[in-house]
C-alpha positions as CSV (number, residue, x, y, z in Angstrom):
1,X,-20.3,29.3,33.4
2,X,-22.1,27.0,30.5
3,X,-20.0,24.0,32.5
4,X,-21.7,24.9,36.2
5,X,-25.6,25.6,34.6
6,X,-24.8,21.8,33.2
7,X,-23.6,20.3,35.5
8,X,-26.2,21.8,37.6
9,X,-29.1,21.0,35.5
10,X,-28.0,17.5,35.4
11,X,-27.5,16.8,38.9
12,X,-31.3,18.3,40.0
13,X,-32.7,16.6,37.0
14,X,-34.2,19.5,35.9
15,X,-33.0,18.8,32.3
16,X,-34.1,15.4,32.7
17,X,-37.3,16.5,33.3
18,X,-37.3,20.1,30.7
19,X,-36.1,17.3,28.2
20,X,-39.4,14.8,29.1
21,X,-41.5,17.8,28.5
22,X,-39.8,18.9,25.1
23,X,-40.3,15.5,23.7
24,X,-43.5,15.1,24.7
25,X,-44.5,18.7,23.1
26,X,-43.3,17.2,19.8
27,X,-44.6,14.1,20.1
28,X,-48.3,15.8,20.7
29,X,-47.2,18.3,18.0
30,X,-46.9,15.6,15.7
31,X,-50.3,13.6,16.6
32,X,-51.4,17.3,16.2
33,X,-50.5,17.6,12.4
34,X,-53.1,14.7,11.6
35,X,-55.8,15.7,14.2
36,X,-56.2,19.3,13.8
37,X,-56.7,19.5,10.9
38,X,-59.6,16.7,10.3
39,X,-61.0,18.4,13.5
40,X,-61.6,21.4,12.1
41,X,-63.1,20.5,8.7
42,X,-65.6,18.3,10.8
43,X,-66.2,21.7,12.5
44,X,-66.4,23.8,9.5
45,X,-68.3,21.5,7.6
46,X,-70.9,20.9,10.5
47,X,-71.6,24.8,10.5
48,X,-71.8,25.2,6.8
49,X,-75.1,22.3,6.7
50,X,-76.5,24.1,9.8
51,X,-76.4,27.5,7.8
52,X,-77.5,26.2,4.8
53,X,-74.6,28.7,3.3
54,X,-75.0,29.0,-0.6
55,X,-71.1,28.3,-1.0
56,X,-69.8,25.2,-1.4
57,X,-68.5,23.0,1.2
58,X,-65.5,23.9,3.0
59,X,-62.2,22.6,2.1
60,X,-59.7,21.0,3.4
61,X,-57.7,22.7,6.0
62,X,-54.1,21.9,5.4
63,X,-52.2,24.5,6.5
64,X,-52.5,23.2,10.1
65,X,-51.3,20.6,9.4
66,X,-47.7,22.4,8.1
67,X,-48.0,25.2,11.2
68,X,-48.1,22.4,13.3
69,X,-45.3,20.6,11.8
70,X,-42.9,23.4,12.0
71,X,-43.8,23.4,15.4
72,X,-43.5,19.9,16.0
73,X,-40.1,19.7,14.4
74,X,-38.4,23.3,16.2
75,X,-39.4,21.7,19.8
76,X,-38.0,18.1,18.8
77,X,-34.8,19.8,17.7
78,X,-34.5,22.1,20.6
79,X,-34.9,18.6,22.6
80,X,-32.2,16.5,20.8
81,X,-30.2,19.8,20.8
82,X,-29.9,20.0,24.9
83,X,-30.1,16.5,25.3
84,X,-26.8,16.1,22.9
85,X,-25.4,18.9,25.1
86,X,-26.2,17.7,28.9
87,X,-25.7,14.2,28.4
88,X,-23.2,12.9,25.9
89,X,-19.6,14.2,25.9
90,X,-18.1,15.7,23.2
91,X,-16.0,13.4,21.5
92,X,-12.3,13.8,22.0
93,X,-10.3,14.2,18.5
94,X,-6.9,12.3,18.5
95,X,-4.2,13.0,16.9
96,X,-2.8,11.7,13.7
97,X,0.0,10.0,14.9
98,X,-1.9,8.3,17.6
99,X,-2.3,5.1,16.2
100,X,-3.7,2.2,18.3
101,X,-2.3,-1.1,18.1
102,X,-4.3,-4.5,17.6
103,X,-5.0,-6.5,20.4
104,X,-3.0,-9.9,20.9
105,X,-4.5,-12.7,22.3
106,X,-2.4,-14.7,24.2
């Protein structure tokens, strides 16, 4: 059944194209890590001298940055993952006595 949804997924290029999309989800996963972060503490810091708040700045905001990266690296696995799976063969193991012999030019 696994061989049929392959070979089927393949031929349409639907996993060409679910493939495109996971990569591109970690890519912009990645970017995120550095822009979210530096987003929000422009935010947060923006609103804090508006309100005149009697606490101290805000700080740094970096656990986006690792939420982001977990994310970023689970959908580039799941990618590599189906993309070892619908397009490269599993490799063959030979046996031991199978030796090859060297070529001879002539």
């Amino acid at each position: 059944m696994l061989e049929r949804l392959k070979t089927a997924l393949v031929d349409s290029f639907v996993g060409a194209i679910a493939l495109g999309w996971l990569f591109a989800q970690g890519v912009a996963r990645f970017v995120g890590i550095f822009i979210e972060p530096v987003s929000r503490w422009i935010t947060q810091r923006q609103y804090w001298e508006m309100s005149q708040a009697n606490s101290g700045p805000p700080a740094f905001p970096f656990q986006l940055a690792l939420s982001q990266l977990l994310t970023s690296v689970l959908l580039l696995l799941i990618a590599y993952g189906l993309l070892r799976w619908l397009y490269y063969p599993a490799m063959e193991k030979q046996g031991q006595t199978g030796t090859t012999e060297p070529e001879q030019d002539a």
